[in-house]
C-alpha positions as CSV (number, residue, x, y, z in Angstrom):
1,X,-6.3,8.2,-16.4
2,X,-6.4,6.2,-13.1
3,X,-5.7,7.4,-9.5
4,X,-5.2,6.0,-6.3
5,X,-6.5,7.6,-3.0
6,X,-5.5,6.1,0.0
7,X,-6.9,6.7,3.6
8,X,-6.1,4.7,7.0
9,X,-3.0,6.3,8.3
10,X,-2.7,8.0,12.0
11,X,-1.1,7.7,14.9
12,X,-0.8,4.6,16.8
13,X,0.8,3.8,20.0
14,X,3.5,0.8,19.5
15,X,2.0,-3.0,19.3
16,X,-1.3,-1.5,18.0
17,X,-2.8,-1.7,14.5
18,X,-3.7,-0.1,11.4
19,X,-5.5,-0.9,8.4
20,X,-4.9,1.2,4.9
21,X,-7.1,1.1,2.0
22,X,-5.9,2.1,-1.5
23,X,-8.8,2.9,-4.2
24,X,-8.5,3.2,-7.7
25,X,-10.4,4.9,-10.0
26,X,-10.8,5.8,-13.7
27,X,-10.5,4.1,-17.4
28,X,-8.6,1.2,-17.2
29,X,-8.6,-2.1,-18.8
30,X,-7.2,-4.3,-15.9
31,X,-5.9,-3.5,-12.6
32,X,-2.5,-5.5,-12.6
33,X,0.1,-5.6,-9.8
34,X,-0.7,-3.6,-6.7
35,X,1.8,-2.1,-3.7
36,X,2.3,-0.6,-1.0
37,X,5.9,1.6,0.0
38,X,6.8,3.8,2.4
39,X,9.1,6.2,2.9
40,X,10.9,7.5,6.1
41,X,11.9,11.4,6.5
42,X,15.8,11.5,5.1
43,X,15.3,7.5,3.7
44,X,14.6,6.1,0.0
45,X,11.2,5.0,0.0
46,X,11.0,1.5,-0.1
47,X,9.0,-1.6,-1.0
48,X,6.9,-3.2,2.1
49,X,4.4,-5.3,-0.1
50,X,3.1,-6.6,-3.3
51,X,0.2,-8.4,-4.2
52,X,-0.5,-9.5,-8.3
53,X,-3.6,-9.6,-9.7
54,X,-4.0,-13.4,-9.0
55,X,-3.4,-12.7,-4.9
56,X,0.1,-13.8,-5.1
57,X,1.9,-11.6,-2.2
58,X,5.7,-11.0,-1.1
59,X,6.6,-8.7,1.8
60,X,9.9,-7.0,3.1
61,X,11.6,-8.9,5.5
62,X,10.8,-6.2,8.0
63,X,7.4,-6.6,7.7
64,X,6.8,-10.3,7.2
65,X,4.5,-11.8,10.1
66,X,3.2,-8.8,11.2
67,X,1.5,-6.7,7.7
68,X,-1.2,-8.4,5.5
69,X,-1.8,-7.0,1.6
70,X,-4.5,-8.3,0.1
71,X,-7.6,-7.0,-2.5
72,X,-10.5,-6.7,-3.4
73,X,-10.8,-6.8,-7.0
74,X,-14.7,-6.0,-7.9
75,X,-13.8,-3.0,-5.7
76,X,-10.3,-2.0,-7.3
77,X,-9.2,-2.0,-3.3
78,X,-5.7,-2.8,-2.3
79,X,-5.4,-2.6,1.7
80,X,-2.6,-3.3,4.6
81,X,-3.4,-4.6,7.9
82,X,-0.3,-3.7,10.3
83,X,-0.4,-5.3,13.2
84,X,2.2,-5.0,15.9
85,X,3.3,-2.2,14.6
86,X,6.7,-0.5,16.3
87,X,8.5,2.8,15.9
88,X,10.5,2.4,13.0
89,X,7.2,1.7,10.8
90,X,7.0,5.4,10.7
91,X,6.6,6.3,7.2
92,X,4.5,8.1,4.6
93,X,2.7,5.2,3.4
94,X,2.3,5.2,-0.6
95,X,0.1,3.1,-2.9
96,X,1.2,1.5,-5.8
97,X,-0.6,-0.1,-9.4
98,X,0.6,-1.4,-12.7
99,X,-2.7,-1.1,-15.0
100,X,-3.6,-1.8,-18.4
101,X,-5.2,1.2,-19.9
102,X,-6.1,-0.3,-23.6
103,X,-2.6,0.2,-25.3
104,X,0.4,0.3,-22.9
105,X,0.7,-0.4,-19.4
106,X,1.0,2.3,-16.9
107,X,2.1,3.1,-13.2
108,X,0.3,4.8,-10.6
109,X,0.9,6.3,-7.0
110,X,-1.3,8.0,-4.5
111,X,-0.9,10.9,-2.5
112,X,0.3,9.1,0.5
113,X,-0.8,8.8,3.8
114,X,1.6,9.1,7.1
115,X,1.8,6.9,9.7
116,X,2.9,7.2,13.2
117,X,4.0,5.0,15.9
118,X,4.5,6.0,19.2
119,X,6.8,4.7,21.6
């Protein structure tokens, strides 16, 4: 069984940054797709970014320009640098993974970590 703890999220006056870090553990054969969503209070959470196992990325339109996904594999790390961050970025910030575990594949979410931007 895998699990994802994330850590990074605070509060944050508008224009500044954050960086969020997404670790997995556990007994997995390979790490596959990893993401990151959020989700606003009263909204469906949604997709911000994606990164495959090869480093291949895409981003929501809102965020494109302004967050970075990227990992570290060795480490089983996903992270999101948010930069210029503005109000409506206000989420719950949730990790995402597609894994192998020997016989199926599998998804995985962590606990979530909430971000706020002030104005």
């Amino acid at each position: 069984q895998v699990q994802l703890v994330e850590s990074g999220g605070g509060l944050v006056q508008a224009g500044g940054s954050l960086r969020l870090s997404c670790a997995a553990s556990g007994s997995f054969v390979s790490m596959n797709a990893m993401a990151w969503y959020r989700q606003a209070p009263g909204k469906q959470r949604e997709l911000v970014a994606v990164i495959t196992s090869g480093g291949g990325t895409n981003y929501a339109d809102s965020v494109k320009g302004r967050f970075t996904i990227s990992r570290d594999n060795a480490k089983n790390t996903v992270y999101l640098q948010m930069n210029s961050l503005k109000p409506e970025d206000t989420s719950v910030y949730y990790c995402n993974a597609h894994y192998y575990a020997g016989l199926r594949y599998l998804e995985v979410w962590g606990q979530g970590t909430l971000v706020t931007v002030s104005s």
